[in-house]
N, C-alpha and C positions, 0 to 999 in steps of 0.2 A: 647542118650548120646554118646558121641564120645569119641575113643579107650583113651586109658592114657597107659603110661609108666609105670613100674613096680614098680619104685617109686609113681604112682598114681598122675602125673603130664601131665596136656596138650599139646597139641604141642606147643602151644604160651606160656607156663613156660619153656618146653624144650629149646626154640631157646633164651629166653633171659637169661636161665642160662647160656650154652655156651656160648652166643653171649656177653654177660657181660652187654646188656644194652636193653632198652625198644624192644619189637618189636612189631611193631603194627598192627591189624588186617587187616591194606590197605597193608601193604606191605606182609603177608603173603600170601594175595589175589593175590595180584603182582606177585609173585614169581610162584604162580598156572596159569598165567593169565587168572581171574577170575575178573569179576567186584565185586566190592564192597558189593552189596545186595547179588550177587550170594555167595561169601563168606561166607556171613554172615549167609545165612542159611545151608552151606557144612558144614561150622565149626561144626555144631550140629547135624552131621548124624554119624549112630552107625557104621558106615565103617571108620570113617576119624580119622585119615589121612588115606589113602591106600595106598596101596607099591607103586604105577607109582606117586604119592602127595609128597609121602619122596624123591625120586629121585630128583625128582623135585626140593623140599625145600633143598634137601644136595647141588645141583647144583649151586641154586641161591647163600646160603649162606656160599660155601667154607666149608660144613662140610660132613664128613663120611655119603653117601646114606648108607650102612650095618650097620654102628651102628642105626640111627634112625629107618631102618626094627626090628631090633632086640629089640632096647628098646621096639617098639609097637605091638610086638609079631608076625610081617609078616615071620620075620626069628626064627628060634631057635637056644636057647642060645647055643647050640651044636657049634655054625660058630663062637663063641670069640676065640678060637686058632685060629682062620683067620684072625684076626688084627692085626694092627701094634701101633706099642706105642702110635702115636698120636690119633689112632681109640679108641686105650682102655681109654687113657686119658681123649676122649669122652666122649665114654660110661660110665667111670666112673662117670665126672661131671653129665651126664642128669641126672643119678641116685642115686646122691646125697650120694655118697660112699666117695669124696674124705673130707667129713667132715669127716669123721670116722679116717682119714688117712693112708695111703697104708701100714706104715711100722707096727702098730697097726694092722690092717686087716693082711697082713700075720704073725703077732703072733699068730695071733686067727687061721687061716686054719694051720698053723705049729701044735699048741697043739692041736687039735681035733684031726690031724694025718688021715687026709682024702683028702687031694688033689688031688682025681681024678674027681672033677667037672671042666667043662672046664671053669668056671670064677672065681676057685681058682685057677688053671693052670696060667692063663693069670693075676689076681694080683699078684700072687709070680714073675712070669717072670717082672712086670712091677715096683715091689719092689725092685726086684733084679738091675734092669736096672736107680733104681732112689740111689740106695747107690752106686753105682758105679759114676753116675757124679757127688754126694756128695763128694764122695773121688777124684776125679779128679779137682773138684774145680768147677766147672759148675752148674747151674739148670736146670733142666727139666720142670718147671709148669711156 
């Protein structure tokens, strides 16, 4: 069975919730340059994706290579103070936080009254940094 995100999503749910639209297992292959069958049986080894696969896939597809290590557990979540707003924004969509929504999510780490985990760190800074271009007139998503 192959790795999943902490949301317990595939790579190929990963890349089309970021990506906002289908993506397909010839073009994930693509992206590895891998043929087809070779893919088709990678996809389903208990390594995959590996950390040099995510490189790969953030390359091909213009996304954060450290956020997907980290969703897949190559990295740890210690390395979220390493991103920057578009990285967390990421991180946030693969891991289906931003249903929840940011400004929600830091009420809840505000009254627990514990933010020293570093992805309560990095949502407050990302809350913070989304009421600010609320009030400047701007979006951020």
């Amino acid at each position: 069975m192959p790795r999943l995100n902490r949301a317990g999503k595939d790579l190929g749910r990963v890349l089309e919730w970021l990506l906002n639209r289908d993506v397909p297992d010839s073009e994930i292959g693509s992206a590895l340059n891998l043929a087809k069958a070779t893919y088709s049986r990678r996809k389903d080894a208990d390594d995959f994706p590996n950390y040099a696969e995510l490189l790969a896939i953030g390359e091909h597809f213009g996304l954060s290579a450290r956020v997907l290590q980290i969703a897949f557990g190559w990295r740890g979540e210690d390395e979220l103070i390493l991103l920057d707003v578009e990285e967390m924004r990421q991180y946030m969509d693969q891991a289906g936080t931003a249903v929840l929504g940011n400004e929600g999510v830091r009420r809840y780490i505000e009254a627990r009254g514990e933010p020293d985990n570093p992805l309560a760190d990095a949502v407050l800074r990302l809350a913070a940094l989304e009421r600010t271009d609320k009030r400047d007139g701007s979006s951020s998503s």
